[in-house]
N, C-alpha and C positions, 0 to 999 in steps of 0.2 A: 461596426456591425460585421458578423460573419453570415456571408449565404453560401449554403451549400444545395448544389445543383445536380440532382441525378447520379449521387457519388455510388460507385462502388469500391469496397473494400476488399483485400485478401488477404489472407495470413497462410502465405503459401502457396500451395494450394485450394486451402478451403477457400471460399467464400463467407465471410461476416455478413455482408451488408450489402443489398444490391436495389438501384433506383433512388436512393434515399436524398431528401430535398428539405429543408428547412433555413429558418433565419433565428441569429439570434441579435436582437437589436437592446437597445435601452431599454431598462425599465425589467427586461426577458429574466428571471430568476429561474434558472431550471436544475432540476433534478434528473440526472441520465441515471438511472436504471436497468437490471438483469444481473441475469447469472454470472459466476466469475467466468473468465473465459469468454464471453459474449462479443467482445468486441470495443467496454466499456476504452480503457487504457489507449489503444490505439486508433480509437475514434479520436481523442483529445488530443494525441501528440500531431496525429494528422491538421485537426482543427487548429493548431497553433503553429504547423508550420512546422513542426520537429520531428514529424515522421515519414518522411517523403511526401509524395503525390498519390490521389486516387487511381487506383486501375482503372477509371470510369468517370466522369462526371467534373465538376470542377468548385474547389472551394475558394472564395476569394472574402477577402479580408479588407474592411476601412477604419481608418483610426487605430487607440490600440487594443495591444491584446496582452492579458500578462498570465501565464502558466507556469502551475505548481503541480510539480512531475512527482510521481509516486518515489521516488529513488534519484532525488536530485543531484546533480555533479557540478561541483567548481574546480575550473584547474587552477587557479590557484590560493594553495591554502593557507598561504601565508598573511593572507589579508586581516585586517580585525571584523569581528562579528558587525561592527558597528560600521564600517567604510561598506563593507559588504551591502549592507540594506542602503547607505544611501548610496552607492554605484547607480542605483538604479535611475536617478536624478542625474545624476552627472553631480551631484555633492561633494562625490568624496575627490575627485580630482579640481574641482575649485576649491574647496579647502589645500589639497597639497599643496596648490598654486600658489596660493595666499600665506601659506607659512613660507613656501622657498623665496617669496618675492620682501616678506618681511626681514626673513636672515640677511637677502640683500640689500634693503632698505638700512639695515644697522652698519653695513659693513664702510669703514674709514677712506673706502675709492670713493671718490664724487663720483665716476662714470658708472660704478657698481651700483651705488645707491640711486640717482636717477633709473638706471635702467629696473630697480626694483619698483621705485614707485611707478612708475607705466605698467609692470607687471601684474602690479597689488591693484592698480584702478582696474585692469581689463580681467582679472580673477573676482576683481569684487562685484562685476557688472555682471561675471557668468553668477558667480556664489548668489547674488540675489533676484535674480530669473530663475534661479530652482526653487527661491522659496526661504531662503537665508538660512539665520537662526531659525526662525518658526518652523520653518520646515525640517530641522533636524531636531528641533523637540519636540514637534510631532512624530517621528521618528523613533526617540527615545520611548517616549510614551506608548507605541503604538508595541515597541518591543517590551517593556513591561508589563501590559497588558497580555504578552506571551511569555509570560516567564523566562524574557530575558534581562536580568538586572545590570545594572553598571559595570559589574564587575567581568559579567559574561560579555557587555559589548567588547571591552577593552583588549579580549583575547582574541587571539590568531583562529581561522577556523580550522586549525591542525589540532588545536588542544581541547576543541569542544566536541560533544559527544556523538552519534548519528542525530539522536533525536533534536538537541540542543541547534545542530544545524539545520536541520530538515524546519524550527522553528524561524531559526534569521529566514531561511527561504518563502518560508508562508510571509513573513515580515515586509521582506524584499518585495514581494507582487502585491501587497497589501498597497504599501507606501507609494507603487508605483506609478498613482493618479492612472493606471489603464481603464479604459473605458468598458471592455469586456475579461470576467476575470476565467479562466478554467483552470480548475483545485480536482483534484485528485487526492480524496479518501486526505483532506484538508484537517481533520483532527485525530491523524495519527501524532502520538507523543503530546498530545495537549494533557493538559493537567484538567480538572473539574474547571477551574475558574479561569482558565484560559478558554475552555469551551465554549462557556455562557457569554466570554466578550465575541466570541467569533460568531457567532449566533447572533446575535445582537448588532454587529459590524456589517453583515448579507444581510439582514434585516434592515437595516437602514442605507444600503450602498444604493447609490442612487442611478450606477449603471447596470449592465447584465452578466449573469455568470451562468457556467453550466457547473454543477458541482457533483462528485461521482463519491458516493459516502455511505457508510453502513448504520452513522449515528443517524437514526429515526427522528428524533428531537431535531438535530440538525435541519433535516429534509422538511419536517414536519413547521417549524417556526419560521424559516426564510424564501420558500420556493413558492412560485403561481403558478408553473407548467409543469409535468412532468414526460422525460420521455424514455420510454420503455424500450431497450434495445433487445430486440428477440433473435437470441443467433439463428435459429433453426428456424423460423420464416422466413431468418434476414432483411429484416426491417425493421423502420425506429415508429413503434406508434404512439403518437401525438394527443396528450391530454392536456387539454388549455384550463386547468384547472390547480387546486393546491392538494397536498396529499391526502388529508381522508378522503375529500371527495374522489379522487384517484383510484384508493384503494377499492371504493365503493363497485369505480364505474370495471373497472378492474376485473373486479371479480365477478359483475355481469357479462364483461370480456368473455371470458374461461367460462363462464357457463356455456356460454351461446357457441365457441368452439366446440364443448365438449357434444353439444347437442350437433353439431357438421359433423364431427367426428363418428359421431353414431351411424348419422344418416348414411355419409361416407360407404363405412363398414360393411352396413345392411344393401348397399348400391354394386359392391364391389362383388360380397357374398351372392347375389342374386348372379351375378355377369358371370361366376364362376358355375354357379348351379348351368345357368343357362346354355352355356358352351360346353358341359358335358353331357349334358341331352343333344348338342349339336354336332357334336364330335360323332360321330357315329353314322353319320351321313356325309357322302364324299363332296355333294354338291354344296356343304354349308362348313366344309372343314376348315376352310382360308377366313370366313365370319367368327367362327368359336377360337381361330386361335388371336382374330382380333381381339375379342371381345376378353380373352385371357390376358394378352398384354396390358388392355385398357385396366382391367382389373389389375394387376399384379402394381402397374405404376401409381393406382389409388392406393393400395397397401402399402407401397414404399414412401408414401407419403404421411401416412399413419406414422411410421415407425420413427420417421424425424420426429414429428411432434412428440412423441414418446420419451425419445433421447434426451430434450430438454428439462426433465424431468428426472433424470440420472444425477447423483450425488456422488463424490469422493467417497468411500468406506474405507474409513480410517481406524485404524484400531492398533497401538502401540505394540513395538514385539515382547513375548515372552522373553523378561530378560535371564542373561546368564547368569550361572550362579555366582558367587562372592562371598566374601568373610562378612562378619559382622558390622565392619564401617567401613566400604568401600573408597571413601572417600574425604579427606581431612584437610585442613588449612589454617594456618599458627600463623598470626603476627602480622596478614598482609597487611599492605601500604599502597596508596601511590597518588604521586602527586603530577600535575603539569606545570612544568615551571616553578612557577612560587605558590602555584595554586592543588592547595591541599584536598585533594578527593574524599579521601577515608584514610583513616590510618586505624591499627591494630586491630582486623577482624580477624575474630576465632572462627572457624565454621567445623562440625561431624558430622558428615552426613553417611548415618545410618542404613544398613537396607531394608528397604521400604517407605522411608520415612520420607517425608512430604514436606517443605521449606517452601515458605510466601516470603520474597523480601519486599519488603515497603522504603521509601524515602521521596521527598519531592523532586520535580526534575533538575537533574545535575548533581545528585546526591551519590552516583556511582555505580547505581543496579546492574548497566548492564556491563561498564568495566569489569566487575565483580565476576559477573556471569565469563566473560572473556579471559577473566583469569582462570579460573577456575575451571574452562576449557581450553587452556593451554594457547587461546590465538593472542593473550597480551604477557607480558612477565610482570609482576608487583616489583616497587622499589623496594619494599622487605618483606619477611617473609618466606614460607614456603608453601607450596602442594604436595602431599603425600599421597599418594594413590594406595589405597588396600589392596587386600587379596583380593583375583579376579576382573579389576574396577572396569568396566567397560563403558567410558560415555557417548552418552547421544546432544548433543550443540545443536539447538534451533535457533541460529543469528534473525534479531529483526529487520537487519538489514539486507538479512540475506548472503553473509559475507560466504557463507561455507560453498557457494555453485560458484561454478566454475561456468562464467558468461560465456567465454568463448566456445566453451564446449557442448556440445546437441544436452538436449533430455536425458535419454539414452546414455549417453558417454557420462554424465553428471550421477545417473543412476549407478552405472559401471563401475566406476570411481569410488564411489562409496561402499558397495562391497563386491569387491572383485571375482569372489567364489560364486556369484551368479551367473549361468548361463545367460547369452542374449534373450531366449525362450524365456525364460523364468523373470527376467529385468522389465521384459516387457508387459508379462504377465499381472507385476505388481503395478507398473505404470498405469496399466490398463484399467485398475482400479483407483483410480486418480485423475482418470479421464483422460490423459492421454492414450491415445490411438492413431494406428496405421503410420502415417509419415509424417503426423505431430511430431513422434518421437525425435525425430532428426533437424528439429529445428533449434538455433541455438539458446541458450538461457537466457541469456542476453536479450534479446526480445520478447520476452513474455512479462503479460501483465503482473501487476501486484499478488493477486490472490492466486495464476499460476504458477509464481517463482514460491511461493507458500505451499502449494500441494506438493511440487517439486520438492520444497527440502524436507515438510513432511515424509512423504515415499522414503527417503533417504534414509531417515531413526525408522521406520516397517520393519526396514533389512539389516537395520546395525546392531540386534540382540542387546540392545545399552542395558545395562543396569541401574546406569545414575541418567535421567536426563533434566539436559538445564535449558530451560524454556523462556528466553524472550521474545513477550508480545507474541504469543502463537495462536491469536485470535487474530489477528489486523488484515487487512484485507479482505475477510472470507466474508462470501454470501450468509447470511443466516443460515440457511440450512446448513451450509459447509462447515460453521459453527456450532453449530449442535453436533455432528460428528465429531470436531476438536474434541468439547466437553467432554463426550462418552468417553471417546478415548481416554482423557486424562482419571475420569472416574474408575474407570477399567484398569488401567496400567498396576501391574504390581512393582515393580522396580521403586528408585527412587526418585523425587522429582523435588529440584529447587525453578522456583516460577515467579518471573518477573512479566505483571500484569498491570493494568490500567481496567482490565476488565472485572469486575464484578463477581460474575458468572462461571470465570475460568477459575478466581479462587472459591468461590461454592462446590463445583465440579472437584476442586482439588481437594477440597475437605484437610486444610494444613494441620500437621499437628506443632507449627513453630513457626515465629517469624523475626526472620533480621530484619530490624533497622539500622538503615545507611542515613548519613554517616559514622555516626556511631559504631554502630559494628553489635546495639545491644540485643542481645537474643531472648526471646519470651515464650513461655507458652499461648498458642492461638487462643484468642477468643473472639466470640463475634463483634463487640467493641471495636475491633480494627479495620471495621469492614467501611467504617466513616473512612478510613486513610485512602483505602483503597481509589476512590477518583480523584481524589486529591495529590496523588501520587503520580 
C-alpha cells in the first residue's frame, strides 16, 4: 500500500501540488491524469521513492512497489535481456550460482567437487524460492507476449534498441510479483498485439497500479478510479469511478467552475465599479483601495485557471532551400554482433517528399532514423548529403538534449544565432516560462523533454526532418498541434510512427519496409501495418 499524507510538491520554484492525501491499496486500478507538465511524471517517481522527498507531507510505503520510468536507465548493459527481467527475483544470480557450482561439481579435485555440491544445494534452495523453472517460463512467456523473442532474450542490453529495452523493463516490473505497479505512459514501443496483452494483464492484476497514459483504450478497459492532477489548482481530484463515467462526471466538473468563474468575474467587476465611486471620497479611500486589492487578487485567480488551458503552438520552420534530393543513402547495413538488423537499404529523399517507414519491433526504424542522422554509422554503405541539406532529428528517446544542460542552454545549443530574448521567446511558446527555463533537462517529464526537442527543429530551418515517435507522450491536445504541424511542414519528412494519425497527418507519398529495405508507393492498405508496427 502507498498513503500519501498532506504531500506537497515543487518543481522549483513552482508549486505542482499542495495538501494532496490519498491511498492506493489492493484491488486500487487508477488512472492519474492532466496536462503534460502537471506534475503527472514526478508525482510517480516521488510515489516510488526515486525522486526525492515531499516539500510537505509524508509518503509512506508497505509491501512492494515496482516502477516503470518514462526513460528508464540500467548501468549495466552488458547483461542479457533475459537475466535482466529475472534480476528481478533474484533468478538470474541463483542460476549463475548453479552453473558455477556445476563446473565445480565436474572438476577432478574431490575438495573442489564436494565444495560444488554444497554450492548447487544452497543455489538450488534460493533457485527454487523465486519460483524455479516455472518461474522463468513465466518469464519467457510474459516477454513474448511483449515482443520479446528468444532470440532478443539472449542478447546483451547494449545491442538492443531504446524501445526493445524500455520493453525487458515493462517485462522486469511485470514479472516482478509487486503488489502495487506504477507505469508510466506503459505502451510506449508496444506493437498492437503487445497492447491488447497489456490491457488484458491490468485487467486481470489482482493488485493496484496507478498508470499515466495517453492510450484511451488502455485507461478505458483496466482502471476503477481516476485521478485528475490539476497543476494550476494544484490538486489531485479524486473520481472513485471508471472512465466514461469519469469523463461524464468531468465535464459536469468544468461546467460548474466555469459557472464560479462567472460569478467570480461579475463579484470582482462590481468591487471595482464600487471603489471608484469610492475613491473620491477621502474618508472611504483606505475601503476602495481595499476593495481593489480584493478584486485584483480574484482576477489573478481567473487568470491561473486560464493558463491551464494554454497549448504548445507548434508549427515546423520554413525550411531552407536545397537541390533536388537533399538527401541520399546507397547500400546501408548494420548488424549487432551476429545479429543482422537490415542490410542493403536504398533511400532518396526528395524535397518535399514524405517517407513512412514501417517494420515490427526490432526491425531497425529507428537505427535507420539514427543513421541517417548522423548519431550511428552503418557497417556498409553510405550517406550522401545534397545541396543545401539541412536536418532536423527528433530522437524518441530524446538522445539529442543535453540533460545536464538548463532548457534555455539546450535551446541555445541548437541554434546559436539566437539571442537569449528571441530563445526564450520561442520557449515561451512551448510553455516554458520565467525560471522554468533554467531548470535542467534532465528533470523534466516525458511530454516536456518532447516540447523541448520539439522547440529545437522551430529554429533549425531543417529541410529534411526525421521523426521518431513525435507523438509519445503528449497530451491530446499537444497532439493535435504535432499533426498540424506535420500537415503544414513543407520540407521533407521521413517518420517513424506507431501512430495512426501522425501518418494521416503525413499524407506519405512512399514507404520503406525494414528489414528489407523495400520501397513502395503509399497506399492506404498499409495503414493495417501501421499498429502492428
Amino acid at each position: 500500500m502507498i498513503t500519501v499524507s498532506g504531500v506537497e510538491l515543487r518543481f522549483g520554484a513552482r508549486v505542482l501540488m499542495s495538501d494532496v492525501s490519498f491511498r492506493v491499496a489492493k484491488g486500487d486500478k487508477i488512472g492519474l491524469v492532466g496536462r503534460n507538465g502537471a506534475g503527472k511524471t514526478t508525482l510517480t517517481k516521488m510515489l516510488a521513492g526515486a525522486g526525492g522527498e515531499p516539500s510537505a507531507g509524508t509518503i509512506s510505503r508497505s509491501g512492494t512497489v515496482g516502477y516503470l520510468p518514462q526513460d528508464p536507465r540500467v548501468d549495466d548493459m552488458s547483461v542479457s535481456a533475459r537475466d535482466r527481467i529475472l534480476s528481478v527475483r533474484g533468478l538470474d544470480d541463483a542460476m549463475r550460482r548453479l552453473r558455477t557450482a556445476e563446473a565445480e561439481m565436474a572438476s577432478s579435485d574431490p575438495e573442489v567437487a564436494e565444495r560444488g555440491m554444497k554450492r548447487y544445494a544452497a543455489a538450488d534452495a534460493d533457485f527454487q524460492a523465486a519460483g524455479g523453472y516455472a518461474a522463468e517460463s513465466e518469464a519467457d512467456a510474459m516477454a513474448m507476449s511483449l515482443a520479446l523473442p528468444e532470440r532478443i532474450l539472449e542478447q546483451p542490453l547494449s545491442t538492443l534498441s531504446g524501445g526493445q529495452r524500455r520493453r525487458v523493463e515493462l517485462a522486469r516490473i511485470l514479472f516482478s510479483d509487486a503488489e502495487i505497479l506504477l507505469l508510466d505512459e506503459p505502451t510506449n514501443h508496444l506493437d498492437h498485439d503487445s497492447i491488447v496483452w497489456l490491457r488484458q494483464f491490468l485487467a486481470d492484476f489482482s493488485g493496484g497500479f496507478i498508470v499515466i497514459s495517453h492510450d484511451v483504450d488502455l485507461i478505458e478497459t483496466t482502471v476503477n478510479k481516476v485521478f485528475y492532477l490539476d497543476g494550476n489548482r494544484q490538486v489531485i481530484d479524486v473520481y472513485n469511478m471508471g472512465w466514461k463515467a469519469y469523463l461524464k462526471q468531468r465535464e459536469a466538473d468544468e461546467e460548474r467552475r466555469k459557472r464560479e468563474r462567472a460569478n467570480t468575474m461579475k463579484t470582482a467587476e462590481r468591487l471595482l465599479q464600487q471603489a471608484e465611486k469610492m475613491r473620491a471620497k477621502a474618508t472611504k479611500a483606505v475601503a476602495a483601495q481595499n476593495m481593489i486589492k480584493r478584486a485584483e487578487k480574484m482576477m489573478a485567480g481567473l487568470e491561473d485557471e486560464r493558463q491551464s488551458d494554454k497549448v504548445a503552438k507548434i508549427g515546423f520552420p520554413k525550411p531552407a532551400p536545397c537541390g533536388k534530393t537533399p538527401l541520399m543513402a546507397t547500400g546501408l547495413s548494420k548488424s549487432y554482433g551476429s545479429l543482422e538488423i537490415f542490410t542493403d537499404v536504398d533511400l532518396a529523399i526528395d524535397r518535399g517528399s514524405r517517407v513512412v517507414v514501417l517494420g515490427l519491433n526490432g526491425a531497425g526504424k529507428t537505427t535507420l532514423l539514427r543513421i541517417l542522422g548522423g548519431m550511428d554509422a552503418p557497417d556498409t554503405g553510405e550517406i550522401q548529403p545534397g545541396h543545401g541539406l539541412k536536418l532536423g532529428y527528433y530522437a524518441q528517446e530524446h538522445e539529442t538534449l543535453d540533460t545536464s544542460r538548463s532548457i534555455l542552454e539546450n535551446m541555445q545549443r541548437s541554434a546559436p544565432e539566437l539571442t537569449e530574448t528571441e530563445a526564450r521567446s520561442v520557449l515561451g511558446q512551448f510553455l516554458f516560462t520565467g525560471d522554468d527555463v533554467e531548470k535542467p533537462a534532465g528533470v523534466l517529464s516525458g511530454g516536456e523533454k518532447t516540447r523541448l526537442a520539439l522547440a529545437s527543429l522551430i529554429v533549425s530551418k531543417a529541410n529534411v526532418l526525421l521523426l521518431d515517435e513525435p507523438t509519445n507522450n503528449l497530451d491530446p491536445a499537444s497532439r493535435e498541434e504535432v499533426l498540424g504541424a506535420i500537415r503544414g511542414y513543407e520540407g521533407a519528412i521521413v517518420l517513424v510512427t506507431h501512430d495512426e494519425g501522425a501518418v494521416a497527418a503525413l499524407d506519405p507519398d512512399r514507404v520503406l519496409l525494414l528489414p528489407d529495405g523495400d520501397e513502395d508507393i503509399w497506399s492506404d492498405s498499409y495503414f493495417d501495418l501501421i499498429s502492428l508496427a
